[in-house]
N, CA and C atoms as an extended XYZ file, in Angstrom:
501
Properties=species:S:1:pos:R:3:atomname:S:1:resname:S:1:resid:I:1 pbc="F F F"
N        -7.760      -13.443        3.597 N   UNK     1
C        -7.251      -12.347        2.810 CA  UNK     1
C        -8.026      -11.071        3.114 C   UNK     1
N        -9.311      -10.983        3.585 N   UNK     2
C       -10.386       -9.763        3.895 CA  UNK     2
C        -9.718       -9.523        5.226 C   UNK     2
N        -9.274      -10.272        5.653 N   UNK     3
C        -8.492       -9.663        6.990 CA  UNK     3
C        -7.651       -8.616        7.173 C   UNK     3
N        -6.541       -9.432        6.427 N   UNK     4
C        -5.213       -8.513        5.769 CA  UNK     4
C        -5.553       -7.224        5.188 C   UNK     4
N        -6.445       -6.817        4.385 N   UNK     5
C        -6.915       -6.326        3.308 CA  UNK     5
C        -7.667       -5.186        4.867 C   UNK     5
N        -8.315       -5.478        5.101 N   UNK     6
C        -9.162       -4.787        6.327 CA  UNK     6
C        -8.333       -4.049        7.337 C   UNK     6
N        -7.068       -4.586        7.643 N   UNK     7
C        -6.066       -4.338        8.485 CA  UNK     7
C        -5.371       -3.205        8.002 C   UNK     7
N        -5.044       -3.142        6.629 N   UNK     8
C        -4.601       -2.402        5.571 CA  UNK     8
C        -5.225       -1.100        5.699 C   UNK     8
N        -6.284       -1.090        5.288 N   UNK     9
C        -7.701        0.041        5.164 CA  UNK     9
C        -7.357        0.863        6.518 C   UNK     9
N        -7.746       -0.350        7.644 N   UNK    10
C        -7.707        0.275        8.937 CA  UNK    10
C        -6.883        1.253        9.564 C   UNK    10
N        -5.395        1.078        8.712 N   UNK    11
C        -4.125        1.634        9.114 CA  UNK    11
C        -4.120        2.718        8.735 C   UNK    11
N        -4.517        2.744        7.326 N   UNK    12
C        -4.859        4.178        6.383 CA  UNK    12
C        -5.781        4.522        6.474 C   UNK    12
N        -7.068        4.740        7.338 N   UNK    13
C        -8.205        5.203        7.187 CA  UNK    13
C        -8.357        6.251        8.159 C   UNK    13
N        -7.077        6.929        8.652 N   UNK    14
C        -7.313        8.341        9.618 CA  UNK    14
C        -8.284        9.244        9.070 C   UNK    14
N        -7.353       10.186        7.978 N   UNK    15
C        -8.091       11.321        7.603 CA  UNK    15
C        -9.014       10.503        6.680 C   UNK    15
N        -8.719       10.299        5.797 N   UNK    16
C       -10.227        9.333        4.957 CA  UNK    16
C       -11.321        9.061        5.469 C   UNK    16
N       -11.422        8.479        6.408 N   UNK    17
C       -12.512        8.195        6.742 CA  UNK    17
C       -12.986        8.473        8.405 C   UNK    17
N       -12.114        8.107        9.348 N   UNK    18
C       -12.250        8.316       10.479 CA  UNK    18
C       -12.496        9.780       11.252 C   UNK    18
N       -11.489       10.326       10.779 N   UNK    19
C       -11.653       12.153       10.665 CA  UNK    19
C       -12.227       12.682        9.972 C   UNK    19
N       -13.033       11.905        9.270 N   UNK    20
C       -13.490       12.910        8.047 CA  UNK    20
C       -15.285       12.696        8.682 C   UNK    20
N       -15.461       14.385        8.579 N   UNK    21
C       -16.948       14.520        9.231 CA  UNK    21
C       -18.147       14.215        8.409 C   UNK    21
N       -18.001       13.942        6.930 N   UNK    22
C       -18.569       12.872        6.612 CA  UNK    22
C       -19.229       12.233        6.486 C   UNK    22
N       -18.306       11.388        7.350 N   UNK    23
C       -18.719        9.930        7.611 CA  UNK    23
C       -19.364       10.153        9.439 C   UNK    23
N       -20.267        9.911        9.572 N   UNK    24
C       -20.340        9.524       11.023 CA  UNK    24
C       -19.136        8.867       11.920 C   UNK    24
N       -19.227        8.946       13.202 N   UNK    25
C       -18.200        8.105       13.640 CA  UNK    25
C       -18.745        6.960       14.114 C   UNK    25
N       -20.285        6.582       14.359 N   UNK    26
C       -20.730        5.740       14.715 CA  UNK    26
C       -20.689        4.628       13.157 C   UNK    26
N       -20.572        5.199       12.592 N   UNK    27
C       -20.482        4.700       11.021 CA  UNK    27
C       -19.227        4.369       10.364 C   UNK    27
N       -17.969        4.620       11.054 N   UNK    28
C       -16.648        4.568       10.836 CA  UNK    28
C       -16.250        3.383       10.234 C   UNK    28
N       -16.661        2.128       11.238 N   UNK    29
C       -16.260        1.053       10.897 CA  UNK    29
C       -16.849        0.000        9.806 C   UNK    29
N       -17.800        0.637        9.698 N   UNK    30
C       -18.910        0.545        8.182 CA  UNK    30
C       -17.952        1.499        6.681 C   UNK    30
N       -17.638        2.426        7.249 N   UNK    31
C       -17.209        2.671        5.929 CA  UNK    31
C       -15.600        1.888        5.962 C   UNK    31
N       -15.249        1.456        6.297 N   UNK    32
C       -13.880        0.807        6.284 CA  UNK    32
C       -14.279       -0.211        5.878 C   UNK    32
N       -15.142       -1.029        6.270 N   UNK    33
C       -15.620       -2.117        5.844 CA  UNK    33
C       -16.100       -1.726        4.141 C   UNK    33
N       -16.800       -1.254        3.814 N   UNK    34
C       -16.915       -0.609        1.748 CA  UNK    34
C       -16.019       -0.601        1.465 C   UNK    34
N       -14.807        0.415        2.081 N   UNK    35
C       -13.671        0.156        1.567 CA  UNK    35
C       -12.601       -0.841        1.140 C   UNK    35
N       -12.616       -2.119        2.150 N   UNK    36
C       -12.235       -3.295        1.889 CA  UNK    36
C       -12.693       -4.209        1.177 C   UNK    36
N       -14.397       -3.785        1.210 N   UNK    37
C       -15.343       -4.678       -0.228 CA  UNK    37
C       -15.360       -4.437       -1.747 C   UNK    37
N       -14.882       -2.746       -1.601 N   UNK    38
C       -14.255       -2.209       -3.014 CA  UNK    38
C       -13.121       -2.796       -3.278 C   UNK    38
N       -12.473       -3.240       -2.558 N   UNK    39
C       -10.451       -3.381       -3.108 CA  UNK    39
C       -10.908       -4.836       -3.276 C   UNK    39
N       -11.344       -5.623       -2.516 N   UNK    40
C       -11.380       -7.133       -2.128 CA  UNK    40
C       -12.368       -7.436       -3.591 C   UNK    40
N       -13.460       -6.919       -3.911 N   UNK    41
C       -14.046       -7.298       -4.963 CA  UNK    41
C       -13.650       -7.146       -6.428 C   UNK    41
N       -13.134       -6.040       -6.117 N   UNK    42
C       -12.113       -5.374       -7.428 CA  UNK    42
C       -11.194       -6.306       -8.150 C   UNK    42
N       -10.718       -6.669       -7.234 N   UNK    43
C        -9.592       -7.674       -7.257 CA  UNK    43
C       -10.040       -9.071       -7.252 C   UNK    43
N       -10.982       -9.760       -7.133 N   UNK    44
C       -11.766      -11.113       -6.914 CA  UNK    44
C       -12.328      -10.928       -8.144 C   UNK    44
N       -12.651      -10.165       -8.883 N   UNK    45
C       -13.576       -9.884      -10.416 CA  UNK    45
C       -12.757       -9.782      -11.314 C   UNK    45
N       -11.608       -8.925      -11.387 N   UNK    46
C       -10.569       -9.404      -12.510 CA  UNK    46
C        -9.984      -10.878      -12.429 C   UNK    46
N        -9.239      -11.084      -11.111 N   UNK    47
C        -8.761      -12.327      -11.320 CA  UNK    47
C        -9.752      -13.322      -12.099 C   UNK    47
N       -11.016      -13.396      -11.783 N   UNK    48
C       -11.962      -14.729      -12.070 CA  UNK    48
C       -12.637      -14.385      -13.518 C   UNK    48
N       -12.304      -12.940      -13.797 N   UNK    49
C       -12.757      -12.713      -15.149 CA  UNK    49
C       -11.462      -13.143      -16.271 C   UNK    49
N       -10.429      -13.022      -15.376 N   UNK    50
C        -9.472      -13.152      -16.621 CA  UNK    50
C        -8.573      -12.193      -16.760 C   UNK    50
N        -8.697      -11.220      -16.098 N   UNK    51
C        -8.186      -10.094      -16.397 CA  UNK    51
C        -6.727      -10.095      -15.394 C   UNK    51
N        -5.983      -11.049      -15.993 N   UNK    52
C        -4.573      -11.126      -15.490 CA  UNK    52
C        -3.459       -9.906      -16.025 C   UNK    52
N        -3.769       -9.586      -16.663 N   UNK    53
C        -2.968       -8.435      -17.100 CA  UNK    53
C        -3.474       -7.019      -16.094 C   UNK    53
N        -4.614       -7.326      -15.848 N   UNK    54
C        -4.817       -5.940      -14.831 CA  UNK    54
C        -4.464       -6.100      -13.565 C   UNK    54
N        -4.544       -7.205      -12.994 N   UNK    55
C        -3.685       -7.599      -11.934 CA  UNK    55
C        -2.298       -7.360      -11.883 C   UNK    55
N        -1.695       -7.859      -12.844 N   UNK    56
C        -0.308       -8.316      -13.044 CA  UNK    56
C         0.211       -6.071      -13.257 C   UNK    56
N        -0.289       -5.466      -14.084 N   UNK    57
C        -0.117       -4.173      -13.658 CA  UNK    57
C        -0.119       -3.656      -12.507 C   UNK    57
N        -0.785       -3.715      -11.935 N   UNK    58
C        -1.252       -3.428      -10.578 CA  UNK    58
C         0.363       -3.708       -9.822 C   UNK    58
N        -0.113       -5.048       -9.980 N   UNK    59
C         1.667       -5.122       -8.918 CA  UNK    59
C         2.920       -5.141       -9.208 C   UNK    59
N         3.124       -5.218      -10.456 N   UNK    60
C         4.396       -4.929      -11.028 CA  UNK    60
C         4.670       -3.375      -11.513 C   UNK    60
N         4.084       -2.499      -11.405 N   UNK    61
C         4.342       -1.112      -11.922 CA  UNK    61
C         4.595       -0.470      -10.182 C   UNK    61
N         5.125       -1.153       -9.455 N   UNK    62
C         5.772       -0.254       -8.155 CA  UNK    62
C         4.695        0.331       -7.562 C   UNK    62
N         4.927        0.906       -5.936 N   UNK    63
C         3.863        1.406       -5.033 CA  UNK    63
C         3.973        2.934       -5.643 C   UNK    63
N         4.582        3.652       -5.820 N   UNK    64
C         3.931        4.579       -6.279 CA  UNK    64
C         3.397        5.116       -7.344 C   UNK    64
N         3.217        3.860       -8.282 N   UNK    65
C         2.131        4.432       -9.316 CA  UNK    65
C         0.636        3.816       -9.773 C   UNK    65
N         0.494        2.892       -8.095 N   UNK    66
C        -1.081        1.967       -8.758 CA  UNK    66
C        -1.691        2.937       -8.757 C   UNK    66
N        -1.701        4.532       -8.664 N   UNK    67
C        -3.019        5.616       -9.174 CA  UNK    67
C        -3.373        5.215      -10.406 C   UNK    67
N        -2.377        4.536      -11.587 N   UNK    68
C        -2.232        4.907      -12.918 CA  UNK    68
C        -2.948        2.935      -13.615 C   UNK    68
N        -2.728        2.112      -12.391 N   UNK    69
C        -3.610        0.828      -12.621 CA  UNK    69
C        -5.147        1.072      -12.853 C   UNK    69
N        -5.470        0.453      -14.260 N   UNK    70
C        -7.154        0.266      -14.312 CA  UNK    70
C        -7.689       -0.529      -13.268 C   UNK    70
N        -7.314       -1.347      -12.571 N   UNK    71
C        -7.639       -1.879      -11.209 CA  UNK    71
C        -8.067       -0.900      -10.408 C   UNK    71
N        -6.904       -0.088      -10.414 N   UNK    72
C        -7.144        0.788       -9.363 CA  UNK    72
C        -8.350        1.565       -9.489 C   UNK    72
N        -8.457        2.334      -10.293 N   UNK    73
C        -9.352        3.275      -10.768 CA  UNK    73
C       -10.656        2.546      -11.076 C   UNK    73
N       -10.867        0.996      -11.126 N   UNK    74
C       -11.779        0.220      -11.192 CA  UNK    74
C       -12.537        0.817       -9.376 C   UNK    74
N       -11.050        0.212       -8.534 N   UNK    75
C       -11.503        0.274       -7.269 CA  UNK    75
C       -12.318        1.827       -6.322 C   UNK    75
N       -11.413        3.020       -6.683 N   UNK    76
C       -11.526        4.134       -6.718 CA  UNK    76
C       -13.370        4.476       -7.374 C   UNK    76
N       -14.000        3.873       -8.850 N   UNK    77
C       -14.648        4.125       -8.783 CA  UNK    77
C       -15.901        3.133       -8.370 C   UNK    77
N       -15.876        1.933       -7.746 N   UNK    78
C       -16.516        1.287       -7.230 CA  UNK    78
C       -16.603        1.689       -5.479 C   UNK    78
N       -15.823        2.450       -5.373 N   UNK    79
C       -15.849        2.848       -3.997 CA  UNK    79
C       -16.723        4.213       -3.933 C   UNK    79
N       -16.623        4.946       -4.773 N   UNK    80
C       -17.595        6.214       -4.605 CA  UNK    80
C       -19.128        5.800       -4.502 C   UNK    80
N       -19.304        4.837       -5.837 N   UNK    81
C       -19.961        4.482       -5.596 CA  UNK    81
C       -21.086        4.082       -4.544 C   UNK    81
N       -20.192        3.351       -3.845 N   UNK    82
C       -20.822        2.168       -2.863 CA  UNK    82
C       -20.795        3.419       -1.709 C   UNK    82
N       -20.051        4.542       -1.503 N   UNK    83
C       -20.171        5.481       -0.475 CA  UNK    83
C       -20.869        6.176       -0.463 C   UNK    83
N       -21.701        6.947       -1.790 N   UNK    84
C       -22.763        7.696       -2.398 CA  UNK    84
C       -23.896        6.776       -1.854 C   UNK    84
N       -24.227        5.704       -2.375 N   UNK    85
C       -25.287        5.062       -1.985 CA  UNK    85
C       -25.459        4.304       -0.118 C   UNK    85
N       -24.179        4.144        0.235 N   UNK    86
C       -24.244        3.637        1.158 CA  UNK    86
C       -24.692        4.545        2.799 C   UNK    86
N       -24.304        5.694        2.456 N   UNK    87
C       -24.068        6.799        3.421 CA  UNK    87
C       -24.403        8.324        2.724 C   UNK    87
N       -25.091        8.284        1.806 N   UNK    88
C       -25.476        9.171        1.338 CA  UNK    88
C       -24.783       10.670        0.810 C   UNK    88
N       -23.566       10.159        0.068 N   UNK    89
C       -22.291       11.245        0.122 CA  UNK    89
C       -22.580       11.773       -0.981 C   UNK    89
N       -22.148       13.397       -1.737 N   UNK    90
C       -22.392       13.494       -3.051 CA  UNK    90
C       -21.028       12.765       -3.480 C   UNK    90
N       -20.945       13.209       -4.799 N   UNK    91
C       -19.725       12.171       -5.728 CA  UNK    91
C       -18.658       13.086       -5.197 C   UNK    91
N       -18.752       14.495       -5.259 N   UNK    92
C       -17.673       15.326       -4.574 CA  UNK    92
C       -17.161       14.604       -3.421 C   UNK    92
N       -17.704       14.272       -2.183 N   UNK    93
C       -17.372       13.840       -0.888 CA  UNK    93
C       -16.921       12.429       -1.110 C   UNK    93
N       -17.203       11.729       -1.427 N   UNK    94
C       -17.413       10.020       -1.895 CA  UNK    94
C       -16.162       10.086       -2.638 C   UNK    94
N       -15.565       10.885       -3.698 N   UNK    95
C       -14.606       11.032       -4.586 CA  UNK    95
C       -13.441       11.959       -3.235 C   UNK    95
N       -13.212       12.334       -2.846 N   UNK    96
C       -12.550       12.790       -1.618 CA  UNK    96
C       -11.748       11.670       -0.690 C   UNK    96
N       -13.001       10.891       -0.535 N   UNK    97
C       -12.445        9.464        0.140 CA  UNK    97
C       -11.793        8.702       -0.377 C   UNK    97
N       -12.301        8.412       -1.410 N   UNK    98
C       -11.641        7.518       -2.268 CA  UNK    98
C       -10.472        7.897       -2.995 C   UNK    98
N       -10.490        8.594       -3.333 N   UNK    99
C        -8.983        9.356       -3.984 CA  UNK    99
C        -7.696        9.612       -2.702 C   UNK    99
N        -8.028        9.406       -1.303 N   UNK   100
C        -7.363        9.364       -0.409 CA  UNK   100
C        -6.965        8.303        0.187 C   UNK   100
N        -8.245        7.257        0.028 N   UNK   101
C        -7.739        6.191        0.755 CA  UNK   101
C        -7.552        4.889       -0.119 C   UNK   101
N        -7.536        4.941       -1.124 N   UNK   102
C        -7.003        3.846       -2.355 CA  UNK   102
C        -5.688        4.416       -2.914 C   UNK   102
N        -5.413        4.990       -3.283 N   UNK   103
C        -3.774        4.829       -3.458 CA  UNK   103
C        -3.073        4.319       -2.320 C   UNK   103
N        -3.490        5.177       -1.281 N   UNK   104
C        -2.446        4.711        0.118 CA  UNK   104
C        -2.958        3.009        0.437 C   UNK   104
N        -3.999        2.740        0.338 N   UNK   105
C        -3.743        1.238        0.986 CA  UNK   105
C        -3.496        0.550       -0.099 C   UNK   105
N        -3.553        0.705       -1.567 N   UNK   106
C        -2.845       -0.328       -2.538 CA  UNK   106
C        -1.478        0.215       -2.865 C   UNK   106
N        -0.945        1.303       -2.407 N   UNK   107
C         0.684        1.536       -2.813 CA  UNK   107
C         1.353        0.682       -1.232 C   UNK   107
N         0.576        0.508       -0.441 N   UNK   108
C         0.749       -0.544        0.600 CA  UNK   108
C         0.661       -1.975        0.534 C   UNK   108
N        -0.481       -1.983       -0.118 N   UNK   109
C        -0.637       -3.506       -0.636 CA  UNK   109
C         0.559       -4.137       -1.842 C   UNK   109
N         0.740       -3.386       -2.589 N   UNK   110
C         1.414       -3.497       -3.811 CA  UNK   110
C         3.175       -3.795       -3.369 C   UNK   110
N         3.365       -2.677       -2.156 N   UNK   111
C         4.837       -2.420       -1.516 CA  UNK   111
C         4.616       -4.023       -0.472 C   UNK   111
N         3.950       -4.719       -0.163 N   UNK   112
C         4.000       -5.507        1.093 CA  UNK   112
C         4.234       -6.862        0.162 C   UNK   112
N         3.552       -6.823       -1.081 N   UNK   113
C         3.390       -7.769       -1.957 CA  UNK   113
C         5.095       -8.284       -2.668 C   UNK   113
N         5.625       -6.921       -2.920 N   UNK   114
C         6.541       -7.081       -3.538 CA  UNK   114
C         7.738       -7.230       -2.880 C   UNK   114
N         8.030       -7.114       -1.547 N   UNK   115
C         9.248       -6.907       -0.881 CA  UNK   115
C         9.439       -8.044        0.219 C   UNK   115
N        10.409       -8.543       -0.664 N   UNK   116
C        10.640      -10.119        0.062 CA  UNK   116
C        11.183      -10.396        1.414 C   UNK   116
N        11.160       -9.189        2.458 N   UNK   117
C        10.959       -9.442        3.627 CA  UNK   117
C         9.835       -9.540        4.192 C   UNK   117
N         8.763       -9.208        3.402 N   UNK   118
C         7.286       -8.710        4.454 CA  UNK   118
C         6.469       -9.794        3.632 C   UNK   118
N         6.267      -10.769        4.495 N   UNK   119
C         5.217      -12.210        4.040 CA  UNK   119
C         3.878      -12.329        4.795 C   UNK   119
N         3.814      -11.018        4.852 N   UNK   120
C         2.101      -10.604        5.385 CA  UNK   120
C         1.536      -10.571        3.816 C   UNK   120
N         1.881      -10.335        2.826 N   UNK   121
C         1.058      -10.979        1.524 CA  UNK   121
C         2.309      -11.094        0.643 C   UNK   121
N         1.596      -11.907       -0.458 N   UNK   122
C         2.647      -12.585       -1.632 CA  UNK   122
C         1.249      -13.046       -2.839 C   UNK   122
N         1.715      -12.297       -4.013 N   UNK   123
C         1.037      -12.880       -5.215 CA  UNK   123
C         0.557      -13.751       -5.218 C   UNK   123
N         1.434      -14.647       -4.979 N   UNK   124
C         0.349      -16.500       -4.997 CA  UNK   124
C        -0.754      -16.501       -4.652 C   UNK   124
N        -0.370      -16.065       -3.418 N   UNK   125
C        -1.852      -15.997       -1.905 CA  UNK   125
C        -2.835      -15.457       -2.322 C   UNK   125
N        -2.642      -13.939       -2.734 N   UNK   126
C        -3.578      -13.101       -3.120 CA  UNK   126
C        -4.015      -13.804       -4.779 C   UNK   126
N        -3.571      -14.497       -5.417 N   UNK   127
C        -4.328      -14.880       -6.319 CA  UNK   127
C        -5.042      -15.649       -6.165 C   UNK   127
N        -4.847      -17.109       -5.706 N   UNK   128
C        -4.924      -18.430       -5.290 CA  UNK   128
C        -6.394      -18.032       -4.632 C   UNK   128
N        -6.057      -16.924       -3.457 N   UNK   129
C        -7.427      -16.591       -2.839 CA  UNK   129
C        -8.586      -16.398       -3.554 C   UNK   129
N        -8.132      -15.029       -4.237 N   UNK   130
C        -9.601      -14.581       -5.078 CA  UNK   130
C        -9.628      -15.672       -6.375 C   UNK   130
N        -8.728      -16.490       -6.844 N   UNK   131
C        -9.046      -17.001       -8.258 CA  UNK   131
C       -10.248      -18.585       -7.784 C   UNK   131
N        -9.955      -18.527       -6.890 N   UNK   132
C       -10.684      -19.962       -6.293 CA  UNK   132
C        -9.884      -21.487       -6.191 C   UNK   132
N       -10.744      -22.418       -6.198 N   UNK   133
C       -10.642      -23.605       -5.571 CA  UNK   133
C        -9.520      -24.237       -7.274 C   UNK   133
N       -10.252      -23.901       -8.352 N   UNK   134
C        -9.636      -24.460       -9.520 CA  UNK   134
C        -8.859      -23.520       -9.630 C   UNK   134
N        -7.934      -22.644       -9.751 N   UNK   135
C        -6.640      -21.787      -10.576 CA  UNK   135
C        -5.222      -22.066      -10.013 C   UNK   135
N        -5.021      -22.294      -11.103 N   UNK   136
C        -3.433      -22.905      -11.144 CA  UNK   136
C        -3.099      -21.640      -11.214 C   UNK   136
N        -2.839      -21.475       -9.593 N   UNK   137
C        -1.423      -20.085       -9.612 CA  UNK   137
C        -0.280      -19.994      -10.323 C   UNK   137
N         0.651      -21.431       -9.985 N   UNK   138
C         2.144      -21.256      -10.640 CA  UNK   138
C         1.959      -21.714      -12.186 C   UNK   138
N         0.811      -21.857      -12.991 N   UNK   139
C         0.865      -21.838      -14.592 CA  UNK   139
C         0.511      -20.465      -14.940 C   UNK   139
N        -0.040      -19.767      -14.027 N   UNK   140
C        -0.736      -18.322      -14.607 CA  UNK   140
C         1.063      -17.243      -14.287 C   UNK   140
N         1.261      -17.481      -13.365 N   UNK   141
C         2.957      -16.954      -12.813 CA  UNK   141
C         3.862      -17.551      -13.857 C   UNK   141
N         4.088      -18.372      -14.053 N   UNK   142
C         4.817      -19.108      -15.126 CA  UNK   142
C         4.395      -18.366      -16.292 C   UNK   142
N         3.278      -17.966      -17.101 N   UNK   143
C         3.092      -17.356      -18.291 CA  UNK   143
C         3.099      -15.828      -18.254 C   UNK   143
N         4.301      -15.332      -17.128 N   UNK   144
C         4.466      -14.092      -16.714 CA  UNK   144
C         5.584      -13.815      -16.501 C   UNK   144
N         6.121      -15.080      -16.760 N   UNK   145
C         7.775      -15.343      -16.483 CA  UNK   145
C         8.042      -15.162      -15.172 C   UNK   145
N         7.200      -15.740      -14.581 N   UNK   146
C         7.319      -15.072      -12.274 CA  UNK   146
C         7.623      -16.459      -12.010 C   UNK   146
N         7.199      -17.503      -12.474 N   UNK   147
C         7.019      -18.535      -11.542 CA  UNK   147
C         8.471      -19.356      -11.624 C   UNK   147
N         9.211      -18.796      -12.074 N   UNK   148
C        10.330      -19.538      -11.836 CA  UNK   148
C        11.280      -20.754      -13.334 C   UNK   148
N        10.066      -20.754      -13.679 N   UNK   149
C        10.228      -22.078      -14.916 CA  UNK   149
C        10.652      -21.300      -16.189 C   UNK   149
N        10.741      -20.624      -16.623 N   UNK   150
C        10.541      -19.904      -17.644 CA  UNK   150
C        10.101      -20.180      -18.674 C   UNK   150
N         8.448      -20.543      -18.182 N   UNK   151
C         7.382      -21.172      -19.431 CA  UNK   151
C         6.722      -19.777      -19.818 C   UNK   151
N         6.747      -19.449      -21.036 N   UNK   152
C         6.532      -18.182      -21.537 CA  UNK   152
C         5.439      -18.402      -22.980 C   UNK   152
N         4.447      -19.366      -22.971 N   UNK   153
C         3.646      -20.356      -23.691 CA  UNK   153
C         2.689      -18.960      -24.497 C   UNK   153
N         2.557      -19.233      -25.651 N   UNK   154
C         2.340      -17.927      -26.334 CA  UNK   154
C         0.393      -17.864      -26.233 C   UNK   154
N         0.057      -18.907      -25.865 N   UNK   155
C        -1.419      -18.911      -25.653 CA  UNK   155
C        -1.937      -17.561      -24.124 C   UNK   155
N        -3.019      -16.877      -24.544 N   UNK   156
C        -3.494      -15.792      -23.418 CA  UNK   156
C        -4.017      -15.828      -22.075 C   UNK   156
N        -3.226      -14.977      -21.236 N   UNK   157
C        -4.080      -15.450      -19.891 CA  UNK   157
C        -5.642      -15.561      -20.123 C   UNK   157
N        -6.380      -14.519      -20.680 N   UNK   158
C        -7.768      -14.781      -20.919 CA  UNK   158
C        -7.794      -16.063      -21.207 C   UNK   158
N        -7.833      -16.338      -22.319 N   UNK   159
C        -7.918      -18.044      -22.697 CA  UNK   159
C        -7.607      -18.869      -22.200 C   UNK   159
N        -6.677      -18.902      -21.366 N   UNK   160
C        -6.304      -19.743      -20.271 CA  UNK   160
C        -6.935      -19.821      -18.829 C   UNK   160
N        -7.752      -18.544      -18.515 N   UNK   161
C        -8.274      -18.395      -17.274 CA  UNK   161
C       -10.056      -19.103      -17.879 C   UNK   161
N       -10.096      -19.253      -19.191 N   UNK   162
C       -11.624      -18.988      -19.154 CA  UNK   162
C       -11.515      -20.772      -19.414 C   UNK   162
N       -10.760      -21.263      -20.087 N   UNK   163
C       -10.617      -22.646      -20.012 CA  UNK   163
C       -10.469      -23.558      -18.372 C   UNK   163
N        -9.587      -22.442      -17.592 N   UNK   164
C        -9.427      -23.254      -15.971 CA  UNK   164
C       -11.466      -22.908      -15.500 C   UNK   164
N       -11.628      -21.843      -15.908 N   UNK   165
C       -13.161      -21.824      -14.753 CA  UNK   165
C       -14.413      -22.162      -15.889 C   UNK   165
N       -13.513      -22.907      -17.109 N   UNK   166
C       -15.064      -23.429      -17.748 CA  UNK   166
C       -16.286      -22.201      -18.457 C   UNK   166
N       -15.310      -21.263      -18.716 N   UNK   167
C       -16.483      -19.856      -19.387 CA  UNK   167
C       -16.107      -19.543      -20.754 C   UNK   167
C-alpha cells in the first residue's frame, strides 16, 4: 500500500515539492517520501484507533472535498510538521507544500478508491492494510451499509474496533 500511496505523491509532487526551491533537489525524494509517511500514517492511526468515521468521511464525501476531511487536515498538519523539522522549513513554506500537495494526492486517492473501473485501490485493501492482521473489513463495511449485507447493527465502530484490537 506505501507503494501505491508513494506512486500517488510522486505523480503530484511537481510544483510541491520537486520545483519548489525549498526543498533541495538532492532532497526531493526525501521529501516525497514525508509526504507518503504523513498520508500513510494518518491513515494507519485512525483506522487502528477507531476512528472509522474519519476514514469513512474521507472517502465518501467525493474527490473534491477531502480539503474539508479531519483526516485530511490531520494529514496536512502532520506534514508541516515533519517538513519544518525535517528540512528545516518555516510553517509558512512547510504550509505551502502541504496545502498543495495533500488535497491533490488524496482527491486522487479518494477518486481511484471510488471509481469502479480503477482497481489500483479499493476500501477493503486500504483498510485491511492499515487495520492489521485482526480487522474484520467486511463487518466494519457492513456497519456502513457498504458491505453488501445490509447489517446496520446499532453498536459503534469505536466499540467495535477497540473490542477487534483488544483496547
Amino acid at each position: 500500500m506505501f507503494d501505491k500511496i508513494l506512486s500517488l505523491v510522486k505523480e503530484n509532487a511537481g510544483s510541491a515539492i520537486i520545483n519548489n526551491n525549498d526543498i533541495p533537489n538532492e532532497r526531493n525524494e526525501e521529501a516525497v517520501e514525508t509526504t507518503t509517511h504523513s498520508i500513510v500514517d494518518t491513515l494507519k492511526n485512525a483506522v487502528q484507533s477507531g476512528n472509522m468515521s474519519g476514514v469513512m468521511h474521507l472517502f465518501n464525501n467525493g474527490s473534491s472535498n477531502v480539503s474539508s476531511s479531519p483526516l485530511a487536515q490531520n494529514m496536512h498538519g502532520n506534514l508541516i510538521q515533519n517538513l519544518m523539522h525535517k528540512f528545516g522549513l518555516n510553517s509558512s513554506q512547510a504550509g505551502g507544500i502541504a496545502s498543495s500537495i495533500i488535497p491533490s494526492v488524496l482527491g486522487k486517492l479518494v477518486h481511484k478508491t471510488n471509481d469502479p473501473n480503477d482497481k489500483s485501490f479499493d476500501l477493503s485493501s486500504i483498510l485491511s492494510h492499515f487495520g492489521g492482521a485482526n480487522f474484520d473489513v467486511s463487518s466494519m463495511l457492513n456497519r456502513f451499509g457498504l458491505g453488501g449485507s445490509g447489517n446496520n447493527e446499532s453498536s459503534s465502530i469505536s466499540d467495535s474496533l477497540k473490542n477487534i484490537f483488544g483496547k
